[in-house]
C-alpha positions as protocol buffer text, in pm:
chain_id: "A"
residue {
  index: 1
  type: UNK
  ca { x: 610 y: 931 z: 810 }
}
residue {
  index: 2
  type: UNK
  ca { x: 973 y: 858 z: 697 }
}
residue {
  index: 3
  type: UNK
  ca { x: 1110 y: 1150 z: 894 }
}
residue {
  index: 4
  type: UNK
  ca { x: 1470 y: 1080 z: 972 }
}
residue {
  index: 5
  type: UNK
  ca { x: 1816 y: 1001 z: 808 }
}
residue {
  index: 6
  type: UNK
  ca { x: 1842 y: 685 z: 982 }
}
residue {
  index: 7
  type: UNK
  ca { x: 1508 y: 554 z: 810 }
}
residue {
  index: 8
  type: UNK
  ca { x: 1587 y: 679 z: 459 }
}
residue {
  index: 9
  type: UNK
  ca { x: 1946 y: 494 z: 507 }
}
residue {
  index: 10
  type: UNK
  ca { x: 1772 y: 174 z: 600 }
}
residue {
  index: 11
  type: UNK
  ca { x: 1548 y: 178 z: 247 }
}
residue {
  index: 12
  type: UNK
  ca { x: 1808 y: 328 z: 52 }
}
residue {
  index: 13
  type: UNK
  ca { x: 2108 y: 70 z: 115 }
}
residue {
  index: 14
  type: UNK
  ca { x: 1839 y: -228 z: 102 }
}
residue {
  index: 15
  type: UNK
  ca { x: 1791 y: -123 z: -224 }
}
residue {
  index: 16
  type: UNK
  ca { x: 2015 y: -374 z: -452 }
}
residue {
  index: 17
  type: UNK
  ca { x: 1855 y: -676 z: -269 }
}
residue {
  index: 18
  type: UNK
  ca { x: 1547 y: -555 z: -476 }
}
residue {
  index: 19
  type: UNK
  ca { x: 1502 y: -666 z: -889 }
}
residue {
  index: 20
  type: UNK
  ca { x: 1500 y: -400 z: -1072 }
}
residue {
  index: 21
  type: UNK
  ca { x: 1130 y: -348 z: -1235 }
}
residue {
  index: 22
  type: UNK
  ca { x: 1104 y: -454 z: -1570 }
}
residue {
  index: 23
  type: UNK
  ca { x: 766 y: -242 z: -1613 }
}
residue {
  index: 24
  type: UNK
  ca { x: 728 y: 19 z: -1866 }
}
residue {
  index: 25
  type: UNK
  ca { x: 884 y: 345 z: -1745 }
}
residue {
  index: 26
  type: UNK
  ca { x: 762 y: 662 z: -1887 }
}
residue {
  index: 27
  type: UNK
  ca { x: 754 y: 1049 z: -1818 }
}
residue {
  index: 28
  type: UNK
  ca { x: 424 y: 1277 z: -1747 }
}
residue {
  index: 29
  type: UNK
  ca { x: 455 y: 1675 z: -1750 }
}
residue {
  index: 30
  type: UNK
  ca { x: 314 y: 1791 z: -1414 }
}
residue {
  index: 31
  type: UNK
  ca { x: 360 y: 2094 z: -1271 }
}
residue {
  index: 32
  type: UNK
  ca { x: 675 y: 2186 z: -1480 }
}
residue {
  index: 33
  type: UNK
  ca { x: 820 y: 1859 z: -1391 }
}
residue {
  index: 34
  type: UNK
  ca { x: 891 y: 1555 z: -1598 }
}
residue {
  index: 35
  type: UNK
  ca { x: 751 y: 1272 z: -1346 }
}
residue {
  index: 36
  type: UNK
  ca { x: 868 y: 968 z: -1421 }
}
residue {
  index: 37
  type: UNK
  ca { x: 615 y: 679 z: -1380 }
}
residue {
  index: 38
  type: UNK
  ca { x: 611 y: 283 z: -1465 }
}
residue {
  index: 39
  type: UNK
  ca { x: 328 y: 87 z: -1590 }
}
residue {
  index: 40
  type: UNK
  ca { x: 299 y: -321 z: -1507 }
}
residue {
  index: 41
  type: UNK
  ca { x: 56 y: -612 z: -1499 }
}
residue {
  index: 42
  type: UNK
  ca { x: -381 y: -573 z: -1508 }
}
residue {
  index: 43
  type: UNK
  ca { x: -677 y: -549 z: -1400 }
}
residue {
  index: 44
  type: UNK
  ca { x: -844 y: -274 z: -1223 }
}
residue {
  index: 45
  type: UNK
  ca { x: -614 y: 78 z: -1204 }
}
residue {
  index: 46
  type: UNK
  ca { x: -362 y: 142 z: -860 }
}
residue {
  index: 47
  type: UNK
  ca { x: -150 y: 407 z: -809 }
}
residue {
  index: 48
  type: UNK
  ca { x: 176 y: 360 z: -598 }
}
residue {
  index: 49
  type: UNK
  ca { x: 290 y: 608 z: -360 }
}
residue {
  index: 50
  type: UNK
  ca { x: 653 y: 597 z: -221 }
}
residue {
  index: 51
  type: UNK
  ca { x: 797 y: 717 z: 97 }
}
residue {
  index: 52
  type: UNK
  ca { x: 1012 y: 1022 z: 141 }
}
residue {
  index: 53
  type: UNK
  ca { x: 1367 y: 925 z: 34 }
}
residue {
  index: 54
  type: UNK
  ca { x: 1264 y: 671 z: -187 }
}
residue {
  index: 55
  type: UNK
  ca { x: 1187 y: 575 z: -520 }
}
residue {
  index: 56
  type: UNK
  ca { x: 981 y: 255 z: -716 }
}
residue {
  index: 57
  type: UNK
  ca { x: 1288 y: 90 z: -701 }
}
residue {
  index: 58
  type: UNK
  ca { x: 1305 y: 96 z: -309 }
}
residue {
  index: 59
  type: UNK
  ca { x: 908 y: 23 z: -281 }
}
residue {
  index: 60
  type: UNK
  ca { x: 1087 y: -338 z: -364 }
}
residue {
  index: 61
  type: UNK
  ca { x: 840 y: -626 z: -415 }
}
residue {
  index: 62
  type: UNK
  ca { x: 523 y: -492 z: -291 }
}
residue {
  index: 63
  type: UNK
  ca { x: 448 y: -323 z: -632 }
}
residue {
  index: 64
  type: UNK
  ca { x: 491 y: -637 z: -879 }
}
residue {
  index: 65
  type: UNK
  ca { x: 269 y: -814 z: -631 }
}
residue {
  index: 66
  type: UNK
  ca { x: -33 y: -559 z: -678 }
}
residue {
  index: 67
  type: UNK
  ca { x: 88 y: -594 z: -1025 }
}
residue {
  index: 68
  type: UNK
  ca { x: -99 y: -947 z: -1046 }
}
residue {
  index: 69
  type: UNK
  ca { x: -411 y: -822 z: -1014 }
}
residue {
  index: 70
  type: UNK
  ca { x: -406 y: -462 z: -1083 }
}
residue {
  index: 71
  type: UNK
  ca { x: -295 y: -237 z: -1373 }
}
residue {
  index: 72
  type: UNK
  ca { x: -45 y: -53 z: -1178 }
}
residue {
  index: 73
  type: UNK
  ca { x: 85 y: 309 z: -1184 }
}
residue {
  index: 74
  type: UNK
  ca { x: 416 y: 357 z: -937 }
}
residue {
  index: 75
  type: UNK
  ca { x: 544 y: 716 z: -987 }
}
residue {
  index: 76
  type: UNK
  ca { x: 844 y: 890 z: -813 }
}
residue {
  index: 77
  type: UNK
  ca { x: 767 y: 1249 z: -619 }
}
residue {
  index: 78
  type: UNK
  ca { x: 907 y: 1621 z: -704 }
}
residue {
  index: 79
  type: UNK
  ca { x: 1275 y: 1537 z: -661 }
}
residue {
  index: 80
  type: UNK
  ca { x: 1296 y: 1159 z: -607 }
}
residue {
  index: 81
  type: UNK
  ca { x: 1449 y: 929 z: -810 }
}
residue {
  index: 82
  type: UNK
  ca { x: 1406 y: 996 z: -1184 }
}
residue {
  index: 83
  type: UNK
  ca { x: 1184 y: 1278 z: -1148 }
}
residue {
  index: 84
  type: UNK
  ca { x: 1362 y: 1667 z: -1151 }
}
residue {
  index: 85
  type: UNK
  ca { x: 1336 y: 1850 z: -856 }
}
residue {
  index: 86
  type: UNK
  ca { x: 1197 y: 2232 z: -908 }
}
residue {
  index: 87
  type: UNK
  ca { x: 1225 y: 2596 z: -695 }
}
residue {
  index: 88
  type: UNK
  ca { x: 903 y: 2490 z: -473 }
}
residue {
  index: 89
  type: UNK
  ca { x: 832 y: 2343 z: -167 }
}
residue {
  index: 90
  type: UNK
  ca { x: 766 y: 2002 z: -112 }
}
residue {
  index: 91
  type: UNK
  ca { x: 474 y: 1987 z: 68 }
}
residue {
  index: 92
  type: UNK
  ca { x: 148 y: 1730 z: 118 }
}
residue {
  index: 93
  type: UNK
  ca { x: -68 y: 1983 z: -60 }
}
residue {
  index: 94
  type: UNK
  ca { x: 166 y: 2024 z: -343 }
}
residue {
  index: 95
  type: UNK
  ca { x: 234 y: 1667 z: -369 }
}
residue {
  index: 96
  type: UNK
  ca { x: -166 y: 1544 z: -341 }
}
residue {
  index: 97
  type: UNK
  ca { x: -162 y: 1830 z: -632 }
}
residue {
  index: 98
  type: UNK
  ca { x: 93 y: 1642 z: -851 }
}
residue {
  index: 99
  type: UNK
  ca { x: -67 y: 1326 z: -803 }
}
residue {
  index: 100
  type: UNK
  ca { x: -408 y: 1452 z: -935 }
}
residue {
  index: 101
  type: UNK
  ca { x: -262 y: 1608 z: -1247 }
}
residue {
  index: 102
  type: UNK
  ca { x: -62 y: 1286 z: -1304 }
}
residue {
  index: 103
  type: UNK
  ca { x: -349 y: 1131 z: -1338 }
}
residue {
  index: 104
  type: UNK
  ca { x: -533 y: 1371 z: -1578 }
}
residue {
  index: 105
  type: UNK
  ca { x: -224 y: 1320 z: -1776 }
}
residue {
  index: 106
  type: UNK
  ca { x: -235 y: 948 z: -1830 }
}
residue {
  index: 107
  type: UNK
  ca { x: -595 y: 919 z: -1855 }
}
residue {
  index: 108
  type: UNK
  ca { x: -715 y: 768 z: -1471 }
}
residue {
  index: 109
  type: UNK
  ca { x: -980 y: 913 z: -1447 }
}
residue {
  index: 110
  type: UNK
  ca { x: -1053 y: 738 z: -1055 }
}
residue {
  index: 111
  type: UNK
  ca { x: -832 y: 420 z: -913 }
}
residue {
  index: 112
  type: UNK
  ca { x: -735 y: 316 z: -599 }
}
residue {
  index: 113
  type: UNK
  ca { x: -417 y: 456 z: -441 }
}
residue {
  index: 114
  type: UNK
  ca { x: -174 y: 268 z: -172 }
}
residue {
  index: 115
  type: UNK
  ca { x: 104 y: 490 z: -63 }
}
residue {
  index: 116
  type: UNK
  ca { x: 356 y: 395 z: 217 }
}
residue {
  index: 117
  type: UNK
  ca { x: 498 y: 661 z: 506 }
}
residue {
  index: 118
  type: UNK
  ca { x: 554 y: 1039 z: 324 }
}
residue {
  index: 119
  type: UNK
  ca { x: 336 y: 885 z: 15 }
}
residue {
  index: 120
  type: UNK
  ca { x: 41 y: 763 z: 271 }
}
residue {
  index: 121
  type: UNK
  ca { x: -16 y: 1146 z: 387 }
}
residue {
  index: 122
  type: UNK
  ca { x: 14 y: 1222 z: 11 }
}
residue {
  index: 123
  type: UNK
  ca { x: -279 y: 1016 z: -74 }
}
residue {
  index: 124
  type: UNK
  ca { x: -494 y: 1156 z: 221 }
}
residue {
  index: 125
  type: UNK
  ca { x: -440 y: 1503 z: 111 }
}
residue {
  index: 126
  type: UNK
  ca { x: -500 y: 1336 z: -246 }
}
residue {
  index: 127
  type: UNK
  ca { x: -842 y: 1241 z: -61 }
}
residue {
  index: 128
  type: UNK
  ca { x: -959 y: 1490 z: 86 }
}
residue {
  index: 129
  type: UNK
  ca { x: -872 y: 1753 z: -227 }
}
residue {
  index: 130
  type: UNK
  ca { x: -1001 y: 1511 z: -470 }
}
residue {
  index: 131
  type: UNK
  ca { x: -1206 y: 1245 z: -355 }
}
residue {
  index: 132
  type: UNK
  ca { x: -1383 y: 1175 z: -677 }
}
residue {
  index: 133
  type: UNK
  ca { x: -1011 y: 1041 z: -804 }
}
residue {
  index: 134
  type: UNK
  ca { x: -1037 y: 742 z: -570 }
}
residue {
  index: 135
  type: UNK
  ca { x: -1212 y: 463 z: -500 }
}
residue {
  index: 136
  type: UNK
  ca { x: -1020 y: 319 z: -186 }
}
residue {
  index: 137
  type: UNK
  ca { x: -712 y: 456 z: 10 }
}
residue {
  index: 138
  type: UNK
  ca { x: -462 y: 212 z: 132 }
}
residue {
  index: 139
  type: UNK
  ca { x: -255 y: 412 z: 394 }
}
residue {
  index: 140
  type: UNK
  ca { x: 59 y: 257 z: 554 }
}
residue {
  index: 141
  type: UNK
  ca { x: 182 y: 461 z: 852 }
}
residue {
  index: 142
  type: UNK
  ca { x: 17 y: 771 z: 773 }
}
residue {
  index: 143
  type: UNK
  ca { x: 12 y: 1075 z: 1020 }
}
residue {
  index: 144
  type: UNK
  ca { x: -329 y: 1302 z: 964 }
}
residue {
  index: 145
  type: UNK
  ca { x: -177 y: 1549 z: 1267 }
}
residue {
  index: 146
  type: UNK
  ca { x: 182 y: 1637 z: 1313 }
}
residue {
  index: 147
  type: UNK
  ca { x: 159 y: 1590 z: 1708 }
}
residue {
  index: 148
  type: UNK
  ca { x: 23 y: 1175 z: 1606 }
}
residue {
  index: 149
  type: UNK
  ca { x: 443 y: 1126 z: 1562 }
}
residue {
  index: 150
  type: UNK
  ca { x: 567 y: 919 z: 1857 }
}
residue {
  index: 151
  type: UNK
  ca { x: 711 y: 1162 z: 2141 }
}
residue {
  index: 152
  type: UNK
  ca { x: 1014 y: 970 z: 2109 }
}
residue {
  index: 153
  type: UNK
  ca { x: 1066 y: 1100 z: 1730 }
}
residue {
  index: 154
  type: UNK
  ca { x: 945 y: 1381 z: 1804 }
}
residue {
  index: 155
  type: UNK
  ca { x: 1276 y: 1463 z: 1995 }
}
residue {
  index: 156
  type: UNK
  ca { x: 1489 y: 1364 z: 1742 }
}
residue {
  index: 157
  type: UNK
  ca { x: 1347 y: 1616 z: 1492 }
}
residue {
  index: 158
  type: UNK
  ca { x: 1564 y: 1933 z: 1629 }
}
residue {
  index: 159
  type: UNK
  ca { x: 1847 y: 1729 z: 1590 }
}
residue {
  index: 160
  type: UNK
  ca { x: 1789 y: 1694 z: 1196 }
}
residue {
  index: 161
  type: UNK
  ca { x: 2035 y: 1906 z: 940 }
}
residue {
  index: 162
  type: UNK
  ca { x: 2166 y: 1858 z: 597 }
}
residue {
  index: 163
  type: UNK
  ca { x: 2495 y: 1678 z: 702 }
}
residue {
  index: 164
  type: UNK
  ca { x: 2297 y: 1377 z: 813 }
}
residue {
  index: 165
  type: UNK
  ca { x: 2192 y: 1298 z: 471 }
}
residue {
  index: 166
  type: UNK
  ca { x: 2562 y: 1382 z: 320 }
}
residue {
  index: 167
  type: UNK
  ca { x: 2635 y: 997 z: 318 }
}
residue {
  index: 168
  type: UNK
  ca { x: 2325 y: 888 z: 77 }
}
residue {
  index: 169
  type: UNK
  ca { x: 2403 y: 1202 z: -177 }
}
residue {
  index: 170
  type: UNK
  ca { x: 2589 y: 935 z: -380 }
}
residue {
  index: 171
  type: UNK
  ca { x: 2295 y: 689 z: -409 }
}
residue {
  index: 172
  type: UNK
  ca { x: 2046 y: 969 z: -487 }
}
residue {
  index: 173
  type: UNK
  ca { x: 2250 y: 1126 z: -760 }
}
residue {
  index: 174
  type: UNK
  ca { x: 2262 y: 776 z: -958 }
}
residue {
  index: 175
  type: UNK
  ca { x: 1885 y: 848 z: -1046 }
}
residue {
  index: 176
  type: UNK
  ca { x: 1879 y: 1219 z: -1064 }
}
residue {
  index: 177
  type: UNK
  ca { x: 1833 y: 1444 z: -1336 }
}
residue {
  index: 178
  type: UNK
  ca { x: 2002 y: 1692 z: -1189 }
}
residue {
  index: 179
  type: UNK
  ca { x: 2292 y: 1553 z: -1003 }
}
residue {
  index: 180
  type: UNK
  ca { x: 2451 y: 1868 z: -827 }
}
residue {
  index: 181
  type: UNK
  ca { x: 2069 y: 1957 z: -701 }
}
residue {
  index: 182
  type: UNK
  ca { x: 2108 y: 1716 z: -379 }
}
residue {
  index: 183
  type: UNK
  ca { x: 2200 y: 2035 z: -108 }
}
residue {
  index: 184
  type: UNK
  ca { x: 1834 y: 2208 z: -228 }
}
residue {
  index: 185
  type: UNK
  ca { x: 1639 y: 1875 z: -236 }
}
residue {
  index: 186
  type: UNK
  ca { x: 1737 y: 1836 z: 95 }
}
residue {
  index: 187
  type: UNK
  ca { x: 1676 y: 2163 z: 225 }
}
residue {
  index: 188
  type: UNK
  ca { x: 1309 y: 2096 z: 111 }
}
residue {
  index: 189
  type: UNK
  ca { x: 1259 y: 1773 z: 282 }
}
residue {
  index: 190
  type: UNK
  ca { x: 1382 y: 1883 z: 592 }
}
residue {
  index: 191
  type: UNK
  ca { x: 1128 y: 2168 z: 589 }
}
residue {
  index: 192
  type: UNK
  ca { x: 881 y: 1892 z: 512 }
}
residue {
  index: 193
  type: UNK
  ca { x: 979 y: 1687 z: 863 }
}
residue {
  index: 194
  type: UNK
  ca { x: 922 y: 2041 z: 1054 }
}
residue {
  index: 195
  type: UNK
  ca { x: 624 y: 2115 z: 866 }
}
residue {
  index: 196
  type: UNK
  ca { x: 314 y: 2154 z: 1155 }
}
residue {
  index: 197
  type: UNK
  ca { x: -51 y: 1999 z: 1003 }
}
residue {
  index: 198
  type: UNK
  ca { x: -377 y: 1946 z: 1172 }
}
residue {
  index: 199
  type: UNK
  ca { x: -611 y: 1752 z: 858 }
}
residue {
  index: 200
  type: UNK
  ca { x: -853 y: 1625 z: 1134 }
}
residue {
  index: 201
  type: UNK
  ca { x: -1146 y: 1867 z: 963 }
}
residue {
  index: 202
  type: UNK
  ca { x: -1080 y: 1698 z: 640 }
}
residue {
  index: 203
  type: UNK
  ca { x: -1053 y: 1374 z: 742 }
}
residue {
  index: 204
  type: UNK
  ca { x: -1388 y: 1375 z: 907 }
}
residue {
  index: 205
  type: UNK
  ca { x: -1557 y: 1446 z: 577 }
}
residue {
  index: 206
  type: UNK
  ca { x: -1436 y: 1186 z: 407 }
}
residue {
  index: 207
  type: UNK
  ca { x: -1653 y: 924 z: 219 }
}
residue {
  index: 208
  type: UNK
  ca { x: -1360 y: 748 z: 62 }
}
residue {
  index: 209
  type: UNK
  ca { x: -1297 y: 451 z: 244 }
}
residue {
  index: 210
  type: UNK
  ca { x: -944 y: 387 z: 412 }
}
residue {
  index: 211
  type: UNK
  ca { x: -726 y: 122 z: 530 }
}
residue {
  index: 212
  type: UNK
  ca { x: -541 y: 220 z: 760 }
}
residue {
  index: 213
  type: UNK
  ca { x: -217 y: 5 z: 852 }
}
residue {
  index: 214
  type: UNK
  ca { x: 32 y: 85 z: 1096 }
}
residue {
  index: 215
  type: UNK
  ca { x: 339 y: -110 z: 1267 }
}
residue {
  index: 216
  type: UNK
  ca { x: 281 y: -191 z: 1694 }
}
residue {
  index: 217
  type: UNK
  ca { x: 594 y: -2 z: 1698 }
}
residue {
  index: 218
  type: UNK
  ca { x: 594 y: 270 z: 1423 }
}
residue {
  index: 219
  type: UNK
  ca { x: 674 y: 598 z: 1422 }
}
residue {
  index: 220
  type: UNK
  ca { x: 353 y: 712 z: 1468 }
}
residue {
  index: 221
  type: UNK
  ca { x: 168 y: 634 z: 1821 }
}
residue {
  index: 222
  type: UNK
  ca { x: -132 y: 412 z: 1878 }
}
residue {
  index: 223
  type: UNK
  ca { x: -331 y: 622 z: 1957 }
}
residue {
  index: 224
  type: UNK
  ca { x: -325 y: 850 z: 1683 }
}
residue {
  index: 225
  type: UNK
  ca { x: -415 y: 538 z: 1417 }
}
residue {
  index: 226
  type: UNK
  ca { x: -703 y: 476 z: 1642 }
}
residue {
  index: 227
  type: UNK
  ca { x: -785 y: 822 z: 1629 }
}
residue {
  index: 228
  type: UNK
  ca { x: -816 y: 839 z: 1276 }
}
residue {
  index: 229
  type: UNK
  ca { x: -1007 y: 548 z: 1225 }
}
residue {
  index: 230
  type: UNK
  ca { x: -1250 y: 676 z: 1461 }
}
residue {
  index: 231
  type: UNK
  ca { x: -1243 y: 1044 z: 1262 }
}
residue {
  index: 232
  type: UNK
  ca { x: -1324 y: 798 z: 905 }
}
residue {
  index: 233
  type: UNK
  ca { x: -1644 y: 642 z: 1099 }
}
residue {
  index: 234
  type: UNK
  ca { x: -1462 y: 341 z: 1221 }
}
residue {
  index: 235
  type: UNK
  ca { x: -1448 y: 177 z: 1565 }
}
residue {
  index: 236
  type: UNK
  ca { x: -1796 y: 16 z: 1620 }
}
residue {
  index: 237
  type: UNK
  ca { x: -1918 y: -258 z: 1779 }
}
residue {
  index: 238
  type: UNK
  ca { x: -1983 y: -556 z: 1492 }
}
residue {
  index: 239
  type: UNK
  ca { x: -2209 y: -830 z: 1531 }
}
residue {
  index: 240
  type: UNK
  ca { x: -2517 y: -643 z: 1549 }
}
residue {
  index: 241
  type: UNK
  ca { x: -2750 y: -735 z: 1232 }
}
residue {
  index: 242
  type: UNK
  ca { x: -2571 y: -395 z: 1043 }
}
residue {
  index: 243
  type: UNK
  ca { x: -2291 y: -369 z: 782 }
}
residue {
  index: 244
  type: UNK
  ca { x: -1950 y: -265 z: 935 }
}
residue {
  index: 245
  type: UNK
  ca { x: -1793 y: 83 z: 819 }
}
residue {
  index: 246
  type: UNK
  ca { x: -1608 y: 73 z: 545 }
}
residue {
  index: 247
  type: UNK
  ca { x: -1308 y: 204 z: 637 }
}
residue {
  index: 248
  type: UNK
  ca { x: -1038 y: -20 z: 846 }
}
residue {
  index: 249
  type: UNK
  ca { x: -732 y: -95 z: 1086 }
}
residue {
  index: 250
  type: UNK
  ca { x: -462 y: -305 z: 1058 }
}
residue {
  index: 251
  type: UNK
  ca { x: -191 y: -333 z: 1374 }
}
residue {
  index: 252
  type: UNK
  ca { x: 124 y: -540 z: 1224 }
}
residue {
  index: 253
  type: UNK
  ca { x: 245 y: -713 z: 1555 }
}
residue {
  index: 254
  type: UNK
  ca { x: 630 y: -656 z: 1623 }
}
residue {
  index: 255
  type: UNK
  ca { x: 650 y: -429 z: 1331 }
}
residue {
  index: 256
  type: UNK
  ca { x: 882 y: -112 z: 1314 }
}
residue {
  index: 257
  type: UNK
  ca { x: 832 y: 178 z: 1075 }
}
residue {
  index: 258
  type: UNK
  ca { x: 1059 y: 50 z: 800 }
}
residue {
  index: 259
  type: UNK
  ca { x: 934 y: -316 z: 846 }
}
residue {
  index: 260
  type: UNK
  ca { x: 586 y: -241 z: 674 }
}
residue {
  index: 261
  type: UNK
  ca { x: 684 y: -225 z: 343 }
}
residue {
  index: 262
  type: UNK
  ca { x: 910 y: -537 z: 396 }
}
residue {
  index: 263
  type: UNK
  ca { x: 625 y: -775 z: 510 }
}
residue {
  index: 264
  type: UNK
  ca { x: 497 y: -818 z: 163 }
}
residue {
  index: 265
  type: UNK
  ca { x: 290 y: -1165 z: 179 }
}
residue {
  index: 266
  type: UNK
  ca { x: 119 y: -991 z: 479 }
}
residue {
  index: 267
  type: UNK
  ca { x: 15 y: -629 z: 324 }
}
residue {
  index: 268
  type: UNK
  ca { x: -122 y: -807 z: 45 }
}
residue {
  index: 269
  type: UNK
  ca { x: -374 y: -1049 z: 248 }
}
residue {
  index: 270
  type: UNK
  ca { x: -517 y: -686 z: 379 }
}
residue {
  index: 271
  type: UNK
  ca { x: -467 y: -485 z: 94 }
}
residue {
  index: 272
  type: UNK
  ca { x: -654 y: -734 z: -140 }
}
residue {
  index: 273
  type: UNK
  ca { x: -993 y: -816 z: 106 }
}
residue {
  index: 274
  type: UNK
  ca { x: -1017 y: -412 z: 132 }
}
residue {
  index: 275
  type: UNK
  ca { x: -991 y: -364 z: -226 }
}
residue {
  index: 276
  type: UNK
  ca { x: -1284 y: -638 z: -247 }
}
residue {
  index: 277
  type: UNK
  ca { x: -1513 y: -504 z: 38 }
}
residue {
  index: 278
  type: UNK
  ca { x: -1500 y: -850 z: 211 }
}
residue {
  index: 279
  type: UNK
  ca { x: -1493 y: -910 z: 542 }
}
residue {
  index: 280
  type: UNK
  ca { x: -1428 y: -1205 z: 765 }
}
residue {
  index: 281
  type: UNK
  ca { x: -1766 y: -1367 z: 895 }
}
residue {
  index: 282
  type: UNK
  ca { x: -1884 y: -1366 z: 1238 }
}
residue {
  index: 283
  type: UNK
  ca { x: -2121 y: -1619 z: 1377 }
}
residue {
  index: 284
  type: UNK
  ca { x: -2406 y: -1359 z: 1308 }
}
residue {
  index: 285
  type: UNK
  ca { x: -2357 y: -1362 z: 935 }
}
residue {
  index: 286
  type: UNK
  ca { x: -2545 y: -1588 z: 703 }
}
């Protein structure tokens, strides 16, 4: 997950090397909020999940890429970026909850969903609360167990309080509705990084399939991606005369947590086969 002031400073001050969108921007009432949402390219519906912290704007170019093949639907959470924050928490639940309505709201009736970090535990709670709304998951550095975070972060999270995120209050107010709401807002998404969770029941239910991607040197361990590809029926032996599970792993070699979303060219030669249902050929296969 983005979990840490250093992380959201990295996306938020790469932000102007990114073009601005020129997609159609628009607002959806959910939940008593006015969630702002854009609209680009076509072709079969995705909806774009951002990090915590961030914004479409600072999901950069992976979004007009999907874009070329995909109608797609990038909205900003409770709080972030255009969209008003309100008096409730911001939790997974509450988000996945959001997310659902949004799409009542502009008429998706199913579609695939890629979110990234705090948006890629979104759309696994968005999963396992309403699977019927999607037809694949594209997760990127997701967490389905608090204790999956890498001991190493995990240390770092009683050192977390509001003054750490004093220095991006400027950036975040140029997009706000409200811009004297910062101090609450981050109040909320520091409870968020302390928030415990244990999804492994739900996960193991799951019939949506789910690629999962994670960075060799993410914030999350090893272990735990394995872990959850195992818990979504993943993790067998190929090559013998039956059709491999559905869902997937991807390890990005030499990859941090904020270097996913960067490595554009390479999400989208995994994204894309997933999306498809192909698979590369083994000698077996005719």
């Amino acid at each position: 997950m983005f979990r840490i002031a250093t992380f959201a400073a990295a996306l938020i001050m790469a932000a102007p090397a990114y073009a601005q969108s020129e997609a159609a921007g628009a607002y959806a009432d959910v939940n008593g909020m006015r969630m702002y949402y854009e609209v680009s390219g076509q072709g079969d519906p995705i909806v774009v999940l951002p990090g915590a912290h961030m914004n479409i704007i600072t999901m950069g170019e992976i979004i007009p890429l999907l874009a070329e093949k995909h109608t797609v639907y990038a909205l900003e959470f409770q709080g972030h970026g255009r969209t008003n924050d309100i008096d409730r928490p911001i939790t997974y639940e509450n988000m996945a909850d959001d997310v659902a309505l949004f799409m009542d709201e502009v008429g998706l009736e199913k579609a695939d969903v890629f979110g990234y970090s705090m948006g890629a535990g979104v759309g696994l709670q968005l999963a396992i609360r309403y699977p019927d709304k999607l037809d694949h998951l594209v997760a990127a550095s997701v967490l389905y167990a608090h204790d999956g975070l890498h001991p190493t972060y995990l240390e770092t999270l009683p050192q977390m309080t509001p003054e750490l995120f004093a220095p991006f209050e400027e950036q975040w107010q140029a997009l706000a509705p409200d811009p004297e709401g910062y101090a609450a807002f981050i109040d909320r998404m520091i409870a968020l990084e302390h928030e415990t969770f244990d999804w492994t029941e739900g996960v193991a239910t799951l019939d949506v399939p789910v690629l999962v991607i994670t960075g060799d040197a993410d914030t999350t361990t090893l272990e735990h991606s394995v872990e959850l590809l195992q818990l979504l029926g993943g993790g067998v032996m190929g090559d013998m005369g039956v059709p491999l599970p559905e869902s997937r792993l991807a390890v990005l070699p030499a990859t941090s947590h904020t270097a996913i979303i960067t490595q554009t060219d390479l999400l989208m030669s995994l994204i894309e086969p997933f999306l498809n249902g192909e698979t590369p050929k083994g000698f077996f296969d005719q």
